[in-house]
C-alpha positions, 0 to 999 in steps of 0.5 A: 063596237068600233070605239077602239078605233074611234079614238084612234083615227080622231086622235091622228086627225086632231094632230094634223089639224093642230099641225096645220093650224099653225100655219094656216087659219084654224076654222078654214076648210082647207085646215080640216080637209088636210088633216084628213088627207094626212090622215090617209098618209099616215095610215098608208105609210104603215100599210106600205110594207104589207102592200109590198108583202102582198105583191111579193106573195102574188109573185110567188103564187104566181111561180107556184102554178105549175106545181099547183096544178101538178098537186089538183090532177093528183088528189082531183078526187080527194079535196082534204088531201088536196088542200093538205098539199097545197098548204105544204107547197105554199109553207115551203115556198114561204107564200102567206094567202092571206097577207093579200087581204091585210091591207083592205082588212086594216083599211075597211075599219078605218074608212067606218071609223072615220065615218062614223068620227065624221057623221058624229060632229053634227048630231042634231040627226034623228035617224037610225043611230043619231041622238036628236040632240039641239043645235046647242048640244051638239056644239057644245059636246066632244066628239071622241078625240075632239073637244067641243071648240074643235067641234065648233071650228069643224061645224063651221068650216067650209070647203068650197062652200060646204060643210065637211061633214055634209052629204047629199041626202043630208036633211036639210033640217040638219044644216042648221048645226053648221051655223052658231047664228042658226042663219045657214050659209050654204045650200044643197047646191053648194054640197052637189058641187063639192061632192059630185066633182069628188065622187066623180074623180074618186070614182076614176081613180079607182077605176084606173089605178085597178086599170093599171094592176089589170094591164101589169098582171096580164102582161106579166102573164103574156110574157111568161104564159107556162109559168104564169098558167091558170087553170079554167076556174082560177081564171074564171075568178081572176077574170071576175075579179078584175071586173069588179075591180075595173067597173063594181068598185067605182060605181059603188063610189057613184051610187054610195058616195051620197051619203059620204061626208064631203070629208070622206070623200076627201078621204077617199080621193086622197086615198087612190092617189096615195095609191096611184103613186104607190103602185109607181113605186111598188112595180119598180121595186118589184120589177128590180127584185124579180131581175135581181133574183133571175141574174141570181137565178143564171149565176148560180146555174153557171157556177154550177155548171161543168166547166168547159171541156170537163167530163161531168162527175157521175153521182151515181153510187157504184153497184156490186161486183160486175158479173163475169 
C-alpha cells in the first residue's frame, strides 16, 4: 500500500550510504547507520518551515482566545453557527489548525516505511507478512532501491556488535541471514545491548524535548494569562496532551522498541536530537518574531496617537440643525 513511499526513503538512503561509502568502509556498521541518520536530516531539513508554520499557528491560536470565547458564549447553544464563526475568525486571522498536524502526518509514513525498508533485508521470516525465503534468497534479492550487493553488505554489517535490522524478539532461526557462511557471529546479547542503550536514550529525549515545548507553553501562558486564557475544556485537553507527551510517547518507545530495528531506533535517536536542536532554533526565531511584531505593534500606536498638546479630531459625522 505504501510502496510509493518505499522507494523513496531507500533511494535517499542508498544515497547516503554511497556518500559515506566513499570515505568510509562500505560494509562497516557505522556507514549504514549514517545513512539513516541522514536520512532523518534530510526529511527534516524539508519539514523545517512547516514546524516554523506550525509554531506561528499556535501563536496566533493562542492571541485568538478571547475572541474565541467571545464567539462559545454567544452561539453556546447553536454548535453549527459556533463553528461557522470560529472558522471565519481563524480565515481572518490567517490561522490554519490543521498546519499542527502536517509535520507528524509526513513523518508517520515515513518511520513504517523505513520499517518496512528495514524489516525486508532479511526475509527468510515466516510470520505475518514475511516471505519464508532462504538464506540464499534472501541474499541474493533487491530490496526496493537496493541491489542485492547492498543487501549483502547491509546483512552483514555490524553496529556494535549487531545487526542493523535485528531487534529483540527477532527468532533466532532468523540470524541466520546475517552470515553468507551461515556460522552467526553475534547473540541476542549482542542485540540487547545495542538497543537497550537506544531505547532508553530515545525514550529520554522524547521525554524531555516534550518537556521543553511543556515549560515554553506554560510560561508564555503565565506571562500573559488574559491573552493566553483557556476555557476549562480546552485546558482539560491541553493538560491531556502534555501528559501523553510528557509520559505516553516515551513509554510507547520502551514497550515498542522491541521489535524496532536496531537501524530504527538509530532513526528514532537521530530524530529527537534533530529536534532538540530545532527547538533551539525555533524559540529564538519565535521569540524575535513576536518582540518585532510588539515594537510594530507600540509604533504604529504612537504614530497614531495625538500629538501632545493637540486637541483630538472629532470623527463624529455633524448632525442636522441644532434646535432653538
Amino acid at each position: 500500500m505504501l510502496n510509493f513511499i518505499y522507494y523513496p526513503v531507500s533511494w535517499v538512503m542508498l544515497a547516503w550510504y554511497k556518500f559515506f561509502g566513499l570515505f568510509l568502509n562500505p560494509d562497516s556498521g557505522v556507514t549504514w547507520a549514517l545513512s539513516i541518520i541522514f536520512l532523518v536530516f534530510t526529511i527534516r531539513i524539508f519539514l523545517f518551515k512547516p514546524m516554523a508554520n506550525q509554531m506561528r499557528s499556535g501563536r496566533k491560536m493562542q492571541e485568538l482566545q478571547p475572541k474565541m470565547q467571545e464567539i462559545r458564549a454567544k452561539y453556546k447553544n447553536d454548535q453549527q453557527t459556533q463553528a461557522i464563526e470560529m472558522r471565519k475568525l481563524q480565515k481572518e486571522m490567517g490561522v490554519n489548525p490543521l498546519a499542527s498536524c502536517l509535520p507528524a502526518l509526513v513523518q508517520m509514513p515515513i518511520f513504517i516505511s523505513l520499517y518496512h525498508v528495514l524489516r525486508s533485508f532479511n526475509r527468510t521470516g515466516t510470520g505475518h507478512g514475511e516471505l519464508g525465503m532462504t538464506v540464499e534468497q534472501t541474499r541474493n534479492t533487491p530490496n526496493y532501491g537496493f541491489g542485492a550487493t547492498e543487501v549483502q553488505s547491509f546483512l552483514d554489517a555490524r553496529l556494535f556488535g549487531a545487526p542493523l535490522s535485528a531487534y529483540i524478539r527477532m527468532p533466532e532461526k532468523a540470524f541466520d541471514a546475517f552470515s553468507a557462511s551461515g556460522s552467526v557471529d553475534f547473540t541476542r546479547t549482542n542485540i540487547l545491548a545495542v538497543a537497550i542503550p537506544l531505547m532508553i536514550i530515545s525514550a529520554l529525549a522524547t521525554h524531555f524535548n516534550a518537556r521543553n515545548m511543556v515549560r515554553r507553553n506554560k510560561a508564555r501562558q503565565a506571562a500573559d494569562p488574559k491573552k493566553n486564557a483557556q476555557n476549562p475544556q480546552m485546558a482539560m485537553q491541553a493538560n491531556m496532551m502534555n501528559n501523553m507527551m510528557l509520559w505516553l510517547f516515551p513509554a510507547m518507545i520502551l514497550i515498542t522498541g522491541m521489535f524496532w530495528q536496531i537501524g530504527l531506533l538509530t532513526y528514532m535517536l537521530a530524530n529527537n536530537v534533530w529536534t532538540l536542536g530545532q527547538q533551539i532554533v525555533l524559540f529564538n526565531k519565535m521569540d524575535r518574531e513576536e518582540e518585532e511584531e510588539k515594537k510594530a505593534k507600540a509604533e504604529a500606536q504612537r504614530a497614531t496617537a495625538p500629538k501632545v498638546g493637540q486637541k483630538p479630531k472629532n470623527n463624529k459625522k455633524k448632525g442636522g440643525k441644532k434646535k432653538k
